[in-house]
Every structure is written in C-alpha cells, then in structure tokens.
PDB file of N, CA, C and O in Angstrom:
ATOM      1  N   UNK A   1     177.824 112.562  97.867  1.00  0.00           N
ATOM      2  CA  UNK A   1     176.533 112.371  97.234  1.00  0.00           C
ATOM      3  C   UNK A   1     176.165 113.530  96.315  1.00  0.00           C
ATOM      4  O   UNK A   1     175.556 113.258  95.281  1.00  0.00           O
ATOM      5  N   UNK A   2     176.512 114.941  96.623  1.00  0.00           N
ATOM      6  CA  UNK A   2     176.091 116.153  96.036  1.00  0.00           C
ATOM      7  C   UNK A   2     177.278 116.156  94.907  1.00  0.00           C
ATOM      8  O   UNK A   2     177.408 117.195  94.260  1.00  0.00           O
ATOM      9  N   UNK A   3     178.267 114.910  94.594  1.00  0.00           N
ATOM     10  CA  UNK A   3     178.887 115.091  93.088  1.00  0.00           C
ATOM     11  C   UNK A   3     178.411 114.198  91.963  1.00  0.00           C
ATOM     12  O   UNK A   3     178.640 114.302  90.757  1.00  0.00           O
ATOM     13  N   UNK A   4     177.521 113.072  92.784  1.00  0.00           N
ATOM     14  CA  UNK A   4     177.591 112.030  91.768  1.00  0.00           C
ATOM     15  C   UNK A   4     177.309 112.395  90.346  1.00  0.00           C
ATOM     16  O   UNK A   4     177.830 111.912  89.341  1.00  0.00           O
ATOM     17  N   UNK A   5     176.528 113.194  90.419  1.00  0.00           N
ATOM     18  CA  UNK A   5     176.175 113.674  88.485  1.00  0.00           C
ATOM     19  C   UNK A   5     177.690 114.229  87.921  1.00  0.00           C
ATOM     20  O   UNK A   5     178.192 113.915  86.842  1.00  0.00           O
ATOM     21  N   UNK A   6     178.150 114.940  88.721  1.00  0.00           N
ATOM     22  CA  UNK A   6     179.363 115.250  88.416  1.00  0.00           C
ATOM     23  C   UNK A   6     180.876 114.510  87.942  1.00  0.00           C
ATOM     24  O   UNK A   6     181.855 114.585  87.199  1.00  0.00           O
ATOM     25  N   UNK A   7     180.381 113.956  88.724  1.00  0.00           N
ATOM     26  CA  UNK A   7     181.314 112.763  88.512  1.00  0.00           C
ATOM     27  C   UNK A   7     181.153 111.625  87.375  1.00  0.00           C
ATOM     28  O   UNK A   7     182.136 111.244  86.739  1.00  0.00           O
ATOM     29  N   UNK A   8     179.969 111.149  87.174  1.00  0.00           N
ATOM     30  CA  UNK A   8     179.682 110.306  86.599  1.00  0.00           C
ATOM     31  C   UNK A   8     180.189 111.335  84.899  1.00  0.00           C
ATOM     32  O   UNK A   8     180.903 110.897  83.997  1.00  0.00           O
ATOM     33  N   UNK A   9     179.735 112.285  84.941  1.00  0.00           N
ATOM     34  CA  UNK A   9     179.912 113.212  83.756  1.00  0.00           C
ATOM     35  C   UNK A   9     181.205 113.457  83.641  1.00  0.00           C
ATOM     36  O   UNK A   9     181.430 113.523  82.433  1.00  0.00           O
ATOM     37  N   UNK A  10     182.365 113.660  84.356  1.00  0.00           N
ATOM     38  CA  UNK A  10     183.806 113.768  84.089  1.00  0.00           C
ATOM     39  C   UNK A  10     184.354 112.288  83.313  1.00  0.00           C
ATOM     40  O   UNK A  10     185.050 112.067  82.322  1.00  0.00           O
ATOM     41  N   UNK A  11     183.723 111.514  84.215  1.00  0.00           N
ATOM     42  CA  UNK A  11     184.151 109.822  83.203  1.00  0.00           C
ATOM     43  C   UNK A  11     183.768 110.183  81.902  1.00  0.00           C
ATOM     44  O   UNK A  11     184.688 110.151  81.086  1.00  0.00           O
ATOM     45  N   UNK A  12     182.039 110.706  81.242  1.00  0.00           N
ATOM     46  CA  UNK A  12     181.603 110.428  80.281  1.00  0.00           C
ATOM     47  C   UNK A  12     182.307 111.226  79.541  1.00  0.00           C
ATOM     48  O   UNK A  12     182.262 110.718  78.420  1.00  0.00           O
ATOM     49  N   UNK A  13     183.029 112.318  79.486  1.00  0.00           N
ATOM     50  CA  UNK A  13     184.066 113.106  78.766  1.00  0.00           C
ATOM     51  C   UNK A  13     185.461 112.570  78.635  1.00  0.00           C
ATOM     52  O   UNK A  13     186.113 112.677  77.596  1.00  0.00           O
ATOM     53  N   UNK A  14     185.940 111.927  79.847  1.00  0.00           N
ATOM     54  CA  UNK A  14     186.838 110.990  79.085  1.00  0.00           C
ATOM     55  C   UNK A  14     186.470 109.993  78.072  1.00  0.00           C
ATOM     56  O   UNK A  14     187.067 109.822  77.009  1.00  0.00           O
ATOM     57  N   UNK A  15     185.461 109.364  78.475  1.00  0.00           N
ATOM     58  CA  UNK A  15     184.961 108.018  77.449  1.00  0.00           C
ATOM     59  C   UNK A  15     185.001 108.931  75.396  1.00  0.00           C
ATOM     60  O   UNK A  15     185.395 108.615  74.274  1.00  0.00           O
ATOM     61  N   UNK A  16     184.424 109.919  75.967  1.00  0.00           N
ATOM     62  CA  UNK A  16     184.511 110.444  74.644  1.00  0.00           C
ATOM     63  C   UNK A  16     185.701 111.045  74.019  1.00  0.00           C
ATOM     64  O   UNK A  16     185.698 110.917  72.795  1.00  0.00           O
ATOM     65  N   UNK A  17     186.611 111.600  74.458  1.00  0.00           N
ATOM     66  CA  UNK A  17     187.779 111.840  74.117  1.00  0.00           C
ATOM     67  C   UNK A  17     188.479 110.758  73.603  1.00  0.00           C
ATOM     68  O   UNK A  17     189.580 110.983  73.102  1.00  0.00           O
ATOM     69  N   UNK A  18     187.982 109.458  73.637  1.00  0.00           N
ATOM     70  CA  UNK A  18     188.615 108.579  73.445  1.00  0.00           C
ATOM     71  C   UNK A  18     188.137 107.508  72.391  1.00  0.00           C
ATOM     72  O   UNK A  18     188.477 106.328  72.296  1.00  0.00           O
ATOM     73  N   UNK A  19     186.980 108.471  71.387  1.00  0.00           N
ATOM     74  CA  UNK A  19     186.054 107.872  71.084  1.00  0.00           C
ATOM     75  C   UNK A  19     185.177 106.616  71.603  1.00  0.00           C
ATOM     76  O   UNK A  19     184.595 105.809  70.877  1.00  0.00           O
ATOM     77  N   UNK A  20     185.195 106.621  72.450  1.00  0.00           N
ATOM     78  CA  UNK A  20     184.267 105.717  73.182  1.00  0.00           C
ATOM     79  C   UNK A  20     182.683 105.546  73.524  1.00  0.00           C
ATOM     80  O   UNK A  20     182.285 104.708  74.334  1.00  0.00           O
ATOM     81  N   UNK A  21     181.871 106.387  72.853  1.00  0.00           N
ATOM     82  CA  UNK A  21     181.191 107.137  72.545  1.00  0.00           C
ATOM     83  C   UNK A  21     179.810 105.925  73.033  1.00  0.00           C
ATOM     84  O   UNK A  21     178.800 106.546  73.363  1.00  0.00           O
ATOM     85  N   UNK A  22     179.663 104.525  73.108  1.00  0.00           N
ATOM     86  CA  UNK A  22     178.742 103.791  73.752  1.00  0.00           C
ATOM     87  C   UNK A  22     179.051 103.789  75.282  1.00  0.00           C
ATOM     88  O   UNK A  22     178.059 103.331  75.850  1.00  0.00           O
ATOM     89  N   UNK A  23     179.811 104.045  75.981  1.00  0.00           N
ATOM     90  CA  UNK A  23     180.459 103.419  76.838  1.00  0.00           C
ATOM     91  C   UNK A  23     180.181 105.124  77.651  1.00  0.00           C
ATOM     92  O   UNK A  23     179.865 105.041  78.838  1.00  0.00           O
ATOM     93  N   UNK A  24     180.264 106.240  77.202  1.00  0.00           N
ATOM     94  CA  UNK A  24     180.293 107.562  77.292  1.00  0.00           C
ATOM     95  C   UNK A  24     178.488 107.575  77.467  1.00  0.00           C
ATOM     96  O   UNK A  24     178.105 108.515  78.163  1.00  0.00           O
ATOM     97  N   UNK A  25     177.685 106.920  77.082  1.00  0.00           N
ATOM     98  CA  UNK A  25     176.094 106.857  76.963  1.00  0.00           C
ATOM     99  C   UNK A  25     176.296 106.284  78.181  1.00  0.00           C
ATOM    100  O   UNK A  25     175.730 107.018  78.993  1.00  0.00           O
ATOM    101  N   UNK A  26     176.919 105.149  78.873  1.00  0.00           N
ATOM    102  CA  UNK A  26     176.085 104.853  80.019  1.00  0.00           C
ATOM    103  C   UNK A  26     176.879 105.655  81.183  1.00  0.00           C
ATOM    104  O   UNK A  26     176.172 105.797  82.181  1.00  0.00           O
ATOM    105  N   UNK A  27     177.759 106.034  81.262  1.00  0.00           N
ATOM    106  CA  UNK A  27     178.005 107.611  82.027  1.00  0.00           C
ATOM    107  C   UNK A  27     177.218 108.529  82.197  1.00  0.00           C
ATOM    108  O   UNK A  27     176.911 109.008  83.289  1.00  0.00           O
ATOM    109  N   UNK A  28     176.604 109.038  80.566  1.00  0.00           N
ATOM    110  CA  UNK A  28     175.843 110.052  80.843  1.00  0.00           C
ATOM    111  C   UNK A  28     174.630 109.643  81.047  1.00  0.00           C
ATOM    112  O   UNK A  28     173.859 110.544  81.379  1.00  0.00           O
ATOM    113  N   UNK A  29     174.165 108.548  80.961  1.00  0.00           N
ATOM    114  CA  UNK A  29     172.538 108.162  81.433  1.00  0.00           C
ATOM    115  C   UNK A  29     173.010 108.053  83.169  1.00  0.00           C
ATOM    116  O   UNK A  29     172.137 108.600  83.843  1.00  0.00           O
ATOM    117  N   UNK A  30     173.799 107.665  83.767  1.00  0.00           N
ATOM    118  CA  UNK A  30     174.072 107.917  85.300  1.00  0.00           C
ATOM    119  C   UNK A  30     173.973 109.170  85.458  1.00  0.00           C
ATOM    120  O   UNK A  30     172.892 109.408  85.996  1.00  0.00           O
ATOM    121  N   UNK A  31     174.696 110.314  85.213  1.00  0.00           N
ATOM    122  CA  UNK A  31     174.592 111.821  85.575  1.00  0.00           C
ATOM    123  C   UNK A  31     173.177 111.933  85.185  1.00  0.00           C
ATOM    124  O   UNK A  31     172.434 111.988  86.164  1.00  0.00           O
ATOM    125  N   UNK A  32     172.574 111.985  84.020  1.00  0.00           N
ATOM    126  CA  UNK A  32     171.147 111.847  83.690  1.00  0.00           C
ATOM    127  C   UNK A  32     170.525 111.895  85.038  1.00  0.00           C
ATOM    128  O   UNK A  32     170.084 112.892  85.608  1.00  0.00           O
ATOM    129  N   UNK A  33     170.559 110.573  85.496  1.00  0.00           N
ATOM    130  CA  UNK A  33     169.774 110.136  86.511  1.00  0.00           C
ATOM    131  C   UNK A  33     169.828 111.059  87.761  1.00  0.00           C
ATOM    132  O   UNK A  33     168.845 111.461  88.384  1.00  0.00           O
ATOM    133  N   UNK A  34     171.161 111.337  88.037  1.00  0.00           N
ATOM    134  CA  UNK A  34     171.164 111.771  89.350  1.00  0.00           C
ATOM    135  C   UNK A  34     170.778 113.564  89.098  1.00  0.00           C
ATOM    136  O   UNK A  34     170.439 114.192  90.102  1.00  0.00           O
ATOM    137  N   UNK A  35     170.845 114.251  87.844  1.00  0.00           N
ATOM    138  CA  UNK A  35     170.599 115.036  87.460  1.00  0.00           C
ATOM    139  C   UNK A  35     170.059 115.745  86.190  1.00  0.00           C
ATOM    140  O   UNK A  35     170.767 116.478  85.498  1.00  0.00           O
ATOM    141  N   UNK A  36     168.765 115.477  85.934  1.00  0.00           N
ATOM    142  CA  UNK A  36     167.762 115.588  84.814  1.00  0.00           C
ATOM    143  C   UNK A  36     168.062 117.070  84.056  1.00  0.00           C
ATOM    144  O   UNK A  36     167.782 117.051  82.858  1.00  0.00           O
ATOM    145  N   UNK A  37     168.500 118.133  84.484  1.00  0.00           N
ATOM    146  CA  UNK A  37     168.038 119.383  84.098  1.00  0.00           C
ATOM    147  C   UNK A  37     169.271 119.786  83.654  1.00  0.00           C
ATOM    148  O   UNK A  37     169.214 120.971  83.327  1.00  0.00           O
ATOM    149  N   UNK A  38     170.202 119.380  83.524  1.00  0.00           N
ATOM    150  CA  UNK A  38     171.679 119.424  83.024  1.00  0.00           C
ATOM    151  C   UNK A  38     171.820 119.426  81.474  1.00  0.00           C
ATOM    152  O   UNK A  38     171.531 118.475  80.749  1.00  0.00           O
ATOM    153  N   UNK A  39     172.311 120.643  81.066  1.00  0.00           N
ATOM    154  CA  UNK A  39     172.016 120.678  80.050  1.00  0.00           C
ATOM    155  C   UNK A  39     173.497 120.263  78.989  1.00  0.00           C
ATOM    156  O   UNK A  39     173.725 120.107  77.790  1.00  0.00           O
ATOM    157  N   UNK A  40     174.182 120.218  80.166  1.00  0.00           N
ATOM    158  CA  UNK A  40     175.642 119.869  79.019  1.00  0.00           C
ATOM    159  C   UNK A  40     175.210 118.040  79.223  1.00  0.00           C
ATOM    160  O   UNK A  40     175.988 117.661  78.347  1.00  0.00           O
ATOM    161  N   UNK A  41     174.881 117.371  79.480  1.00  0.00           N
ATOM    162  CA  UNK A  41     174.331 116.288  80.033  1.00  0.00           C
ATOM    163  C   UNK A  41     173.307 115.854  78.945  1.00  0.00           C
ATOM    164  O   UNK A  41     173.313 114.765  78.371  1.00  0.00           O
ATOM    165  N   UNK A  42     172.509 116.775  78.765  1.00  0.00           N
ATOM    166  CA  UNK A  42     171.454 116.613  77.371  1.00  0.00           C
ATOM    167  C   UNK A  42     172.106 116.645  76.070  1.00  0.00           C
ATOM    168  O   UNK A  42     171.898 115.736  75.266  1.00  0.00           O
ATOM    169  N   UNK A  43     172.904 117.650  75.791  1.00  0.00           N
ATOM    170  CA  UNK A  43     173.494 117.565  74.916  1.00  0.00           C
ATOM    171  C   UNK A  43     174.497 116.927  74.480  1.00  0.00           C
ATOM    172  O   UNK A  43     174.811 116.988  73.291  1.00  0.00           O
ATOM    173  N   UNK A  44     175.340 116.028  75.588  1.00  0.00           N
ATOM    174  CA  UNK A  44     176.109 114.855  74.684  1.00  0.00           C
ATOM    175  C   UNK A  44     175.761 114.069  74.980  1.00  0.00           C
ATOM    176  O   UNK A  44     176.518 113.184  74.581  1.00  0.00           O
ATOM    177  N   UNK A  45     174.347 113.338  75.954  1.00  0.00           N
ATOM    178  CA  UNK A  45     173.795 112.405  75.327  1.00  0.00           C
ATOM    179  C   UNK A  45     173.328 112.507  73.625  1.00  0.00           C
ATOM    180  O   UNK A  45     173.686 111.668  72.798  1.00  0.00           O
ATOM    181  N   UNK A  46     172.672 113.417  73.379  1.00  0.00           N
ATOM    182  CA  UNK A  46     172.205 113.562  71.437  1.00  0.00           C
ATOM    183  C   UNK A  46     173.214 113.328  70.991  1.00  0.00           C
ATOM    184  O   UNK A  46     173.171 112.458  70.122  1.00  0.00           O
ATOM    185  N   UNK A  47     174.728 113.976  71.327  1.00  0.00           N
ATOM    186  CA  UNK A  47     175.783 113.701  70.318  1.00  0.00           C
ATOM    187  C   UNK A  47     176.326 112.202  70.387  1.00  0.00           C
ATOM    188  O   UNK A  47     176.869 111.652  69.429  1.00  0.00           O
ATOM    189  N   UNK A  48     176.198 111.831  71.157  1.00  0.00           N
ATOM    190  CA  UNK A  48     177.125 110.528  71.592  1.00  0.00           C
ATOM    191  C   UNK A  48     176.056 109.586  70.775  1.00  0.00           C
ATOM    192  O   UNK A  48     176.329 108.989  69.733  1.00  0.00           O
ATOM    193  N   UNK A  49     174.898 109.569  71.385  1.00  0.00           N
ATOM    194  CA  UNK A  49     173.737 108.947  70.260  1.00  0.00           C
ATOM    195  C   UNK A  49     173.730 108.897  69.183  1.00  0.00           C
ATOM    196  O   UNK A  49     173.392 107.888  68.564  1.00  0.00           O
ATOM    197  N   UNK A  50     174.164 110.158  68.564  1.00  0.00           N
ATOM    198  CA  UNK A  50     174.003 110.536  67.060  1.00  0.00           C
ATOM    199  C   UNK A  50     174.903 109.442  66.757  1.00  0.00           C
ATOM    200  O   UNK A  50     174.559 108.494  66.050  1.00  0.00           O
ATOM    201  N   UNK A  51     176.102 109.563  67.305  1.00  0.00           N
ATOM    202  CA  UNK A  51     177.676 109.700  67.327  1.00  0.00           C
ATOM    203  C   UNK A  51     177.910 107.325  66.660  1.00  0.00           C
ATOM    204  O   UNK A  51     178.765 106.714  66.019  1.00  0.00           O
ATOM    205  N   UNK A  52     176.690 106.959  67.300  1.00  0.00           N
ATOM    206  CA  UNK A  52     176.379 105.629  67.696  1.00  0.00           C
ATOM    207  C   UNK A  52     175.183 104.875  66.543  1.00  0.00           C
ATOM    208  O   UNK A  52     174.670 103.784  66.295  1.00  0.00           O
ATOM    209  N   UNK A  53     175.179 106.159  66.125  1.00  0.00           N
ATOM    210  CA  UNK A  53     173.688 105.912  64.947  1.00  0.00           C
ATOM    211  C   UNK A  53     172.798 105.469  65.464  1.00  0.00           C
ATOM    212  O   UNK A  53     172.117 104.651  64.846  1.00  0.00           O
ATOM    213  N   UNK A  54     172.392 105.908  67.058  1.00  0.00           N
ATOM    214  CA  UNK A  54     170.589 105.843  67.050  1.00  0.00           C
ATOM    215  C   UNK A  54     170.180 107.345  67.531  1.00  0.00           C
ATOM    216  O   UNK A  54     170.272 108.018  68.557  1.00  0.00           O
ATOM    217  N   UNK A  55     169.596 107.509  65.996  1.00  0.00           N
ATOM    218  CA  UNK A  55     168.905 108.747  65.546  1.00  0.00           C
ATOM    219  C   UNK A  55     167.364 108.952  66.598  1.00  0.00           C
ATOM    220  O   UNK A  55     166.650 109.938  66.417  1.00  0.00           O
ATOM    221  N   UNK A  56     167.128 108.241  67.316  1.00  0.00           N
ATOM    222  CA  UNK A  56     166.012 108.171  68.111  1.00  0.00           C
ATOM    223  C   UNK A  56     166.640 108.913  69.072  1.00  0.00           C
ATOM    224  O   UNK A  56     166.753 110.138  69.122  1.00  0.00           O
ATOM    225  N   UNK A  57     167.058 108.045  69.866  1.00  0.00           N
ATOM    226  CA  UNK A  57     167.498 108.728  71.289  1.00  0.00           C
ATOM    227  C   UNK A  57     168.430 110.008  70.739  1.00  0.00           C
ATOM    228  O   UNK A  57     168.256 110.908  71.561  1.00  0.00           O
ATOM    229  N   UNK A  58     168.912 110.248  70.189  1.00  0.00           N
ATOM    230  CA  UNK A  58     169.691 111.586  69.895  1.00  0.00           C
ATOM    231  C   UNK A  58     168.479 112.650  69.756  1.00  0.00           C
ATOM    232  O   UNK A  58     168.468 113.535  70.612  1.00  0.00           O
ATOM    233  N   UNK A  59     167.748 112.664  69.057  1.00  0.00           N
ATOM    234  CA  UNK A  59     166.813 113.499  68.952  1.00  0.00           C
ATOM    235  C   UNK A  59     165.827 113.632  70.096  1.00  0.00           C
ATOM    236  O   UNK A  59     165.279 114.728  70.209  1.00  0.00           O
ATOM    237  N   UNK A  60     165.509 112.634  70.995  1.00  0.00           N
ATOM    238  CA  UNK A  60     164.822 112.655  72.620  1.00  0.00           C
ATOM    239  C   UNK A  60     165.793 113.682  73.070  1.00  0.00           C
ATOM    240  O   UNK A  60     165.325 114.806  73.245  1.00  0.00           O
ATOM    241  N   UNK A  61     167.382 113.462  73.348  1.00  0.00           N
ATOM    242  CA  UNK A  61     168.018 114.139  74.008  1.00  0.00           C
ATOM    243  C   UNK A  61     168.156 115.829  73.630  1.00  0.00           C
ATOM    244  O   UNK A  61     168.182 116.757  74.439  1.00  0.00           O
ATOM    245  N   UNK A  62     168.235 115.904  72.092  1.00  0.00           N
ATOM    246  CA  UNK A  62     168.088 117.256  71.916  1.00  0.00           C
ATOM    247  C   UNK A  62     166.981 117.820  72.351  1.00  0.00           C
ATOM    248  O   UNK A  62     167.151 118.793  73.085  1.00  0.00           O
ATOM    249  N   UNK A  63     165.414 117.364  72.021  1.00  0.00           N
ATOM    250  CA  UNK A  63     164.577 117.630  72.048  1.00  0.00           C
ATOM    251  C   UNK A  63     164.464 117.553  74.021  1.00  0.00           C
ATOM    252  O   UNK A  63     163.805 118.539  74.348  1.00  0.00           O
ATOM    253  N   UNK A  64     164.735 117.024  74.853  1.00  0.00           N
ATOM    254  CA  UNK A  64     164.594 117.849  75.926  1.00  0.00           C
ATOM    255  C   UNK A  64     165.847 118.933  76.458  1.00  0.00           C
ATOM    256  O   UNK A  64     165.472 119.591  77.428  1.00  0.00           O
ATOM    257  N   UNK A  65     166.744 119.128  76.173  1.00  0.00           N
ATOM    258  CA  UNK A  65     167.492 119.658  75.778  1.00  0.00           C
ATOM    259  C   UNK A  65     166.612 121.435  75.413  1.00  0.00           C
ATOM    260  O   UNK A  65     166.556 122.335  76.251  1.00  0.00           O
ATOM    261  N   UNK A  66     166.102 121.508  74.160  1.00  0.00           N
ATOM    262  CA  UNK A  66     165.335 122.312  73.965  1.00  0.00           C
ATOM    263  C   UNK A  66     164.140 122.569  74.860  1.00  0.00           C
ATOM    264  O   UNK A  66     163.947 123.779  74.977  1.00  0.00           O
ATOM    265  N   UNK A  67     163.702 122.189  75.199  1.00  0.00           N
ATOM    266  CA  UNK A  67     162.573 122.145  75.898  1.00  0.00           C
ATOM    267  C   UNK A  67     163.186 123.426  77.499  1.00  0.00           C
ATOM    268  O   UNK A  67     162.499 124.301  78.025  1.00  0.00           O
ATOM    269  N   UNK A  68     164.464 123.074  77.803  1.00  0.00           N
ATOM    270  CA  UNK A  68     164.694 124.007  78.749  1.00  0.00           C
ATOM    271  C   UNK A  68     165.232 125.554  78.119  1.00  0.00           C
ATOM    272  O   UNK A  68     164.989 126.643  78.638  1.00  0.00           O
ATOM    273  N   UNK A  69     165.911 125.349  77.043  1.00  0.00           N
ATOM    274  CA  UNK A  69     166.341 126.109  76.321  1.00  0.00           C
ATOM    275  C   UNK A  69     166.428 126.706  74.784  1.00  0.00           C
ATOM    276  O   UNK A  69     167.434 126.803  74.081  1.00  0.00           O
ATOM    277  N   UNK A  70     165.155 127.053  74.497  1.00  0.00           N
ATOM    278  CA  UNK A  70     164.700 126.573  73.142  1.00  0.00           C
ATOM    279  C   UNK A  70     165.199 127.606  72.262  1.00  0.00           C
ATOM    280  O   UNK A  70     164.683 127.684  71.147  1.00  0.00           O
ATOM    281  N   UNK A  71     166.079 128.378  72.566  1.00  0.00           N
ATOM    282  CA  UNK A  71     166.567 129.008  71.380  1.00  0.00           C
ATOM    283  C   UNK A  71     168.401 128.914  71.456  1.00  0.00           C
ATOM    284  O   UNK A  71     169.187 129.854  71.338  1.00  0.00           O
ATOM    285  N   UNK A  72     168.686 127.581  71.669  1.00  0.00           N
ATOM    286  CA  UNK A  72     169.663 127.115  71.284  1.00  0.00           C
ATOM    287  C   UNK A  72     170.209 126.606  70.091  1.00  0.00           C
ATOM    288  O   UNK A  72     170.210 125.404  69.827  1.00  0.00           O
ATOM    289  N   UNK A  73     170.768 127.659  69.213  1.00  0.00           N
ATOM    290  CA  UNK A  73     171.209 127.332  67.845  1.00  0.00           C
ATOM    291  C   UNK A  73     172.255 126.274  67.355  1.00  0.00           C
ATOM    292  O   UNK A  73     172.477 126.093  66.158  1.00  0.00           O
ATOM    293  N   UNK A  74     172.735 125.747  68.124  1.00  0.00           N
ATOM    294  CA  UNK A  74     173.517 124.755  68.208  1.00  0.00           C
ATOM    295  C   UNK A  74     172.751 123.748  67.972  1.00  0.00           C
ATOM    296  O   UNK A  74     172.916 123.186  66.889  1.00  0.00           O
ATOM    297  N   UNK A  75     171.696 123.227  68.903  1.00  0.00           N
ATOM    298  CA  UNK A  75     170.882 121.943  69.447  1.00  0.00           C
ATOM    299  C   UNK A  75     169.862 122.011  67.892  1.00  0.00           C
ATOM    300  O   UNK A  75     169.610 121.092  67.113  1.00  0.00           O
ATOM    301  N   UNK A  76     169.491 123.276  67.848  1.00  0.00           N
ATOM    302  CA  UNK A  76     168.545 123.095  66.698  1.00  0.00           C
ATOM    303  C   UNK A  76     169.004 122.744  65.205  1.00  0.00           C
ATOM    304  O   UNK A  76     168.325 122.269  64.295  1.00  0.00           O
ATOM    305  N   UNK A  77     170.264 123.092  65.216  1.00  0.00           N
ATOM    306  CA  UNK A  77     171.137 123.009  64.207  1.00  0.00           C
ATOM    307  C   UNK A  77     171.504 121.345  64.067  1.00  0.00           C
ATOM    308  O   UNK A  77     171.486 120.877  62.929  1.00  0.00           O
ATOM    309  N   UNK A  78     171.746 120.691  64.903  1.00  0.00           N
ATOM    310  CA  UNK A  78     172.124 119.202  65.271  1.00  0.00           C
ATOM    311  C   UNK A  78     170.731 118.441  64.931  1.00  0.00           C
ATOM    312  O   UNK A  78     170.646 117.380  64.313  1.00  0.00           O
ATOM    313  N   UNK A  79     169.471 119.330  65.553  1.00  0.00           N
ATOM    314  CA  UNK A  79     168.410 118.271  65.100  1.00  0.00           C
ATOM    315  C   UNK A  79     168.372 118.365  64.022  1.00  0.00           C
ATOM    316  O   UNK A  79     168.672 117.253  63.587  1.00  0.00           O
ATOM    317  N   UNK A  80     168.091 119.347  62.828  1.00  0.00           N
ATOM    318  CA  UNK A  80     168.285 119.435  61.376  1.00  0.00           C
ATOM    319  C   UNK A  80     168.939 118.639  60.861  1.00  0.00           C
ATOM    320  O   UNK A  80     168.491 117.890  59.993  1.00  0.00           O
ATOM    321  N   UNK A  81     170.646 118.605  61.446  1.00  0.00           N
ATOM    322  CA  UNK A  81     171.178 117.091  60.200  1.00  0.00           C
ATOM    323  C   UNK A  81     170.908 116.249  60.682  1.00  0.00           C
ATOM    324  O   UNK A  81     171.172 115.273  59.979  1.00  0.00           O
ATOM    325  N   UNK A  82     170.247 115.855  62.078  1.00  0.00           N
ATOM    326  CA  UNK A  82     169.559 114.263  61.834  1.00  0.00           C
ATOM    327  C   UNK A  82     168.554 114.212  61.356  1.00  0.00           C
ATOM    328  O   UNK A  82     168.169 113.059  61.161  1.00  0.00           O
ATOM    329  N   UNK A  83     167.853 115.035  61.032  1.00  0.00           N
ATOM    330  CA  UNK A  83     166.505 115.045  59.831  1.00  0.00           C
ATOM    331  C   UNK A  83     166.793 114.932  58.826  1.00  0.00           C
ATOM    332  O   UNK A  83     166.550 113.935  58.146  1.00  0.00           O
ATOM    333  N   UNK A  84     167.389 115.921  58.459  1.00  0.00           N
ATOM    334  CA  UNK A  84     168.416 115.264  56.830  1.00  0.00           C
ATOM    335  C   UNK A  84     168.948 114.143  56.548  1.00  0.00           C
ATOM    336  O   UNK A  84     169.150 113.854  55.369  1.00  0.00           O
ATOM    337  N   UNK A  85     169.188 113.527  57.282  1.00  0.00           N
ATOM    338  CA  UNK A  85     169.820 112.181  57.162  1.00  0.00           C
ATOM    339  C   UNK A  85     168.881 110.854  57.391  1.00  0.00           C
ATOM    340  O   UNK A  85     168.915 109.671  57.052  1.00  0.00           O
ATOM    341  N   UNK A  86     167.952 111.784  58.223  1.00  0.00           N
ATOM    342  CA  UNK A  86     167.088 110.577  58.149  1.00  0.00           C
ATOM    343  C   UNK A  86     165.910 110.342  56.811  1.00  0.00           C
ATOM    344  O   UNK A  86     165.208 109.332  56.777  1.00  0.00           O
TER     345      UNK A  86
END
C-alpha cells in the first residue's frame, strides 16, 4: 500500500519513454491520487499535458507544481512557452 504512488509512477515513465504520453496521464493522475505533493508527479503531468495539447491542464499542473516550489526555473520556464503559444 505504502508504494502505490510509486508504482503507479514507474508505469507512467515507461508510458512515456515510449511516447505514450495519454496513456502516461492516467498513470500519473493514479500516483496523483495516492500522492498529491509529489513533485516529479506535478511536473510530468504539465509535460505529458503539454505533450497532448491540453494547454489547460498542463498549466494547473505546473502551476501547483509551483505553488510548493516557486522558484523553480524549469517549471516557470515551461509555463512561459505555453503562454507563448497560446
């Protein structure tokens, strides 16, 4: 019980290695679940989102994402080109 986020998140890194990148979203919305405050977890939900072209949920995910860690130059950098693009 104390791996399921873990686990569910090792699938969602295969899914993505494999470009699989919708299929990798409902992995990481399971780890999500079983573990909210995860921040590698936040951050490829945004990418995988991005990754899928919905610019919504990518930017929810960065944006809590930031919220634990707000001077992450990476995350802030990622929300920028989906602003640009949008």
């Amino acid at each position: 019980d104390d791996m399921k986020d873990e686990v569910a998140y090792s699938m969602a890194q295969s899914c993505m290695q494999y470009n699989m990148n919708a299929m990798a979203v409902k992995y990481l919305l399971l780890a999500y679940h079983y573990n909210p405050e995860n921040i590698l977890v936040l951050y490829d939900l945004g990418l995988c989102y991005d990754k899928i072209n919905d610019a919504g949920k990518s930017l929810l995910y960065y944006k809590k994402y930031l919220d634990i860690d707000p001077f992450a130059e990476h995350v802030w950098n990622n929300v920028g080109i989906i602003y640009t693009r949008l």
